[in-house]
C-alpha positions in Angstrom: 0.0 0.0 0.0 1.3 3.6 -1.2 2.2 5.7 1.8 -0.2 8.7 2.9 0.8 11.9 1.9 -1.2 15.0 2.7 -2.6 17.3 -0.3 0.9 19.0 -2.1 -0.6 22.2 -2.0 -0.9 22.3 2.0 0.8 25.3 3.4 1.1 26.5 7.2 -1.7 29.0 8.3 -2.0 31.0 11.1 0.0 30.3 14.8 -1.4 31.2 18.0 1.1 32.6 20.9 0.6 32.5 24.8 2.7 35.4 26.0 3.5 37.1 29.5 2.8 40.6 28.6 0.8 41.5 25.6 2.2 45.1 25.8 5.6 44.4 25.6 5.0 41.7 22.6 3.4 44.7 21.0 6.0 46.7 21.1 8.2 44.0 19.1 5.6 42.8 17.0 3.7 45.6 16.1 6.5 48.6 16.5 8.8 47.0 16.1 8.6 45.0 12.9 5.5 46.7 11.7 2.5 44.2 11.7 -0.6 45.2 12.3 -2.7 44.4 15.2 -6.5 44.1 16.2 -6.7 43.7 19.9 -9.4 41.3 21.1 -11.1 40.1 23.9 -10.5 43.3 26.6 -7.4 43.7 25.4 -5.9 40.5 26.9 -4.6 39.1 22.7 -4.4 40.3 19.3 -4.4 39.1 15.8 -1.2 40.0 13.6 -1.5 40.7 10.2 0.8 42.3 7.2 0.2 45.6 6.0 -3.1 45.4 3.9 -3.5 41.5 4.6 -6.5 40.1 4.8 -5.4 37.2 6.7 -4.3 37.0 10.3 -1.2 35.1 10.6 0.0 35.4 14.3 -2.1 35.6 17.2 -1.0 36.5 21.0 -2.5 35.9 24.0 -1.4 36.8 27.7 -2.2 33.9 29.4 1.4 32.7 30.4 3.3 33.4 33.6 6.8 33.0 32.8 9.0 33.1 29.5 9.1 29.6 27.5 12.2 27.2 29.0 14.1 26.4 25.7 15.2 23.1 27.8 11.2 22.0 27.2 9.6 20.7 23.8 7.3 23.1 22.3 8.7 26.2 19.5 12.0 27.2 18.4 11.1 29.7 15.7 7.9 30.6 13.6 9.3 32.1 10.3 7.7 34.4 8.3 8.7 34.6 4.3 8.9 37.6 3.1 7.9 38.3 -0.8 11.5 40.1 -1.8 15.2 39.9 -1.1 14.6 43.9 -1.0 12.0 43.6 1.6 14.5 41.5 3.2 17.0 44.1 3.3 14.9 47.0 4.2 13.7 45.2 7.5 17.6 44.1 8.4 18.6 48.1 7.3 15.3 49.2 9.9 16.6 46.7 12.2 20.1 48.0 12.2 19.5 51.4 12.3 17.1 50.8 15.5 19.9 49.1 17.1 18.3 46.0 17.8 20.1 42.6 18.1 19.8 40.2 15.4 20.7 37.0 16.4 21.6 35.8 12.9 22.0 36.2 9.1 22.5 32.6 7.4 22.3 31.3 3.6 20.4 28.3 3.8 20.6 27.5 0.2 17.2 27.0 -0.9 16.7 30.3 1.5 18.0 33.7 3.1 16.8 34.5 6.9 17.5 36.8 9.4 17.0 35.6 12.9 15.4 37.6 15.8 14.4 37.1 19.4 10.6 38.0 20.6 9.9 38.7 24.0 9.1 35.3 26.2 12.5 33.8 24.5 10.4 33.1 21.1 12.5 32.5 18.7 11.5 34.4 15.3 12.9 34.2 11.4 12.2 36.6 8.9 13.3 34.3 5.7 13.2 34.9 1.4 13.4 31.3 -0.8 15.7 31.4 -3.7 14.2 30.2 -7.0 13.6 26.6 -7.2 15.9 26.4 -9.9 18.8 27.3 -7.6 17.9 24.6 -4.8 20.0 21.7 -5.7 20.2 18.1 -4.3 22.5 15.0 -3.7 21.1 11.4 -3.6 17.8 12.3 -3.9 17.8 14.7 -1.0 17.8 18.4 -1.0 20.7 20.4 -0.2 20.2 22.5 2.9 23.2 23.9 4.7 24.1 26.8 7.2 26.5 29.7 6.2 26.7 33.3 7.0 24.6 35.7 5.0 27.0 38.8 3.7 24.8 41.7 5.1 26.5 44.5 2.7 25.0 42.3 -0.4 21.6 42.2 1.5 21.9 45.8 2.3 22.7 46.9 -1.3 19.3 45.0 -2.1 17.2 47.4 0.3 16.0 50.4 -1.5 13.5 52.0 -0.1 12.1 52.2 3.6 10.8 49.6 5.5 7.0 50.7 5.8 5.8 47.6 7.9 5.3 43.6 7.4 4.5 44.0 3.7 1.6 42.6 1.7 2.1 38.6 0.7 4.0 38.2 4.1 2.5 34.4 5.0 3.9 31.7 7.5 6.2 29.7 5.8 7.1 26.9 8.2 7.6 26.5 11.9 10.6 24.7 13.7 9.8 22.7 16.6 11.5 21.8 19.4 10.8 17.8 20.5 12.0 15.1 22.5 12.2 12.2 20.2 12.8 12.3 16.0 11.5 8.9 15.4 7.8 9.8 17.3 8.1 13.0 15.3 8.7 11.1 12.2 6.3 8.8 13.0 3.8 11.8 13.7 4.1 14.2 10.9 5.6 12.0 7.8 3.7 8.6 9.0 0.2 9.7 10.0 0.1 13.5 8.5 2.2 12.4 5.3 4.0 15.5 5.0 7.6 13.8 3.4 10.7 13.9 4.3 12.9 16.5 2.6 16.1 17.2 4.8 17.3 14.3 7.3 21.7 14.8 7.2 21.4 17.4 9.9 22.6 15.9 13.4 19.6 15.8 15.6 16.9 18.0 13.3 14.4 16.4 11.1 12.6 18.2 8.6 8.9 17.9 6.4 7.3 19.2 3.8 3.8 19.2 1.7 4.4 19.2 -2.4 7.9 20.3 -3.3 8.4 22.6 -0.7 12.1 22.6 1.2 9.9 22.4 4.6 6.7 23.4 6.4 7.8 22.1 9.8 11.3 21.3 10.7 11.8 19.7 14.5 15.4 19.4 16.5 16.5 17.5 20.0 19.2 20.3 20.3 18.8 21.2 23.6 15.3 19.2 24.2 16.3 15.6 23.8 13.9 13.5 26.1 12.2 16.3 27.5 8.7 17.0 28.6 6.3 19.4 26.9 6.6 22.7 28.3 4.3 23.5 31.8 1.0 24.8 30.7 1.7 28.3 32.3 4.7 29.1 30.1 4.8 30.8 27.6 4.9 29.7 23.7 3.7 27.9 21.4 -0.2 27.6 21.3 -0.9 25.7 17.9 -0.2 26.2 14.3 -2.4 25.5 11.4 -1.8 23.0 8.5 -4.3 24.6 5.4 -5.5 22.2 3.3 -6.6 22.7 -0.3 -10.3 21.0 0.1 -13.0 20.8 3.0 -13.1 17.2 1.6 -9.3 17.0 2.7 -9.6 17.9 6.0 -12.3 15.3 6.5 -10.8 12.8 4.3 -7.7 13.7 6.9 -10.1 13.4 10.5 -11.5 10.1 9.2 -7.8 8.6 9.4 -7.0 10.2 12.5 -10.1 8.7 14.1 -9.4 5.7 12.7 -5.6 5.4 14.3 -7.0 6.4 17.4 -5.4 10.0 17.7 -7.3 11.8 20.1 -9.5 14.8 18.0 -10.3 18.1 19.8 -12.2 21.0 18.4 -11.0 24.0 16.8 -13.1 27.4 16.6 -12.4 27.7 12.4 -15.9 25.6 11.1 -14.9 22.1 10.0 -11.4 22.1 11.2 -9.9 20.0 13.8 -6.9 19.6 16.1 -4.7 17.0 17.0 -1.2 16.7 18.9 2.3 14.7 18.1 4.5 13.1 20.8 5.1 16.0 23.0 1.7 17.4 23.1 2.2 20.0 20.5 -1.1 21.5 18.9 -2.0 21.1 14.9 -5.0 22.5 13.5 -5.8 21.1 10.6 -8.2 23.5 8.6 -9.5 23.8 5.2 -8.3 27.2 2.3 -11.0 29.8 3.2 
């Protein structure tokens, strides 16, 4: 029997946030690196979104009491991709100029990123994909690798300002941290059927829907055997898999049912969440 794979045009959604101070992850978030925010419910969480987007992407809610422990499962980054290499720039120029610390600049071959940290220790990547014609692979894997980023060629790229989380902004994967890679292999390539795209670096794992270098990447770097973060830190909430077709998603529920994962509700109409080895939280919804 084939294996399972999930729809190839499945992309990552929206993620939801628990944070300590909602103010404070504002002030990164929102002033910071220019989304735009719609408080909700008394002012306790808000919805993210790019400039003119009509999709939320992030959501934050202070309901935590202390920062994420990066020694627990749970999320090492959430990474945005940007539409340009000049957008790219004109964030890292804003950045600079602001004196803020950036906590990296790498060349992952298939991508460019710049790496920041949000209040609560969440880790954040703002990222642009080189052409598909320039990702190249060996034995039938694709290359991925880690080098330093020359920021004087990213900063000749960045004319203009930077006027805010541009339009076409959109989750482009999430890196988790987890205990154990063969439950998370068994989790997200054996029952969700994203496939396999990167496995040569030590201790990460990483999965994709369709052709895509990854929607969810997951490391034991520092969290090797370790328990899912306590329910008052802060973190990681849930992210969103969006599948092409209502049908999908139930097409999807049905088999989860059926291997006896556990099914909770989700507030989106017809979707429905589930969680991997260390209790992490995926919404599975269907393309609005």
């Amino acid at each position: 029997m084939a294996a399972f794979r999930i729809p190839e045009k499945t992309r990552i959604g929206h993620v939801v946030l628990g944070v300590t101070n909602l103010e404070e992850s504002l002030l990164f978030w929102r002033d910071r690196l220019g989304f735009r925010a719609e408080l909700q419910g008394g002012e306790k969480a808000a919805l993210l979104y790019p400039q003119k987007g009509a999709e939320w992407l992030l959501a934050l809610k202070e309901d935590s009491r202390f920062p994420q422990d990066p020694r627990s499962t749970g999320l090492y980054h959430v990474a945005l991709r940007l539409p340009s290499r000049k957008d790219l720039g004109r964030l890292f120029r804003s950045l600079s100029e602001a004196g803020m610390p950036i906590g990296g600049l790498s060349d992952h071959g298939v991508s460019e990123a710049l790496y920041l940290e949000a209040p609560d220790g969440i880790g954040a990547e703002f990222y642009i994909d080189r052409p598909r014609e320039a990702w190249t692979f060996s034995r039938g894997q694709l290359v991925m690798v880690t080098k330093p980023l020359e920021s004087r060629r990213l900063l000749a790229d960045a004319e203009g300002p930077w006027e805010g989380m541009p339009e076409g902004t959109f989750v482009g994967h999430v890196h988790l941290r987890v205990s154990n890679l063969d439950k998370s292999k068994a989790f997200y390539n054996g029952h969700l059927g994203l496939s396999v795209t990167q496995k040569n670096y030590p201790g990460a794992l990483f999965f994709a829907a369709g052709d895509y270098h990854h929607h969810v990447g997951t490391n034991i770097w520092d969290s090797r055997n370790a328990p899912p973060a306590p329910p008052q830190s802060a973190g990681l909430r849930r992210f969103s898999l969006i599948l092409p077709e209502q049908a999908d998603v139930e097409s999807l529920k049905n088999r989860t049912l059926q291997s006896g994962y556990p099914v909770e509700p989700l507030p989106a109409e017809g979707g429905f969440l589930l969680r991997d080895a260390d209790r992490i939280a995926v919404g599975i919804e269907a393309l609005p």
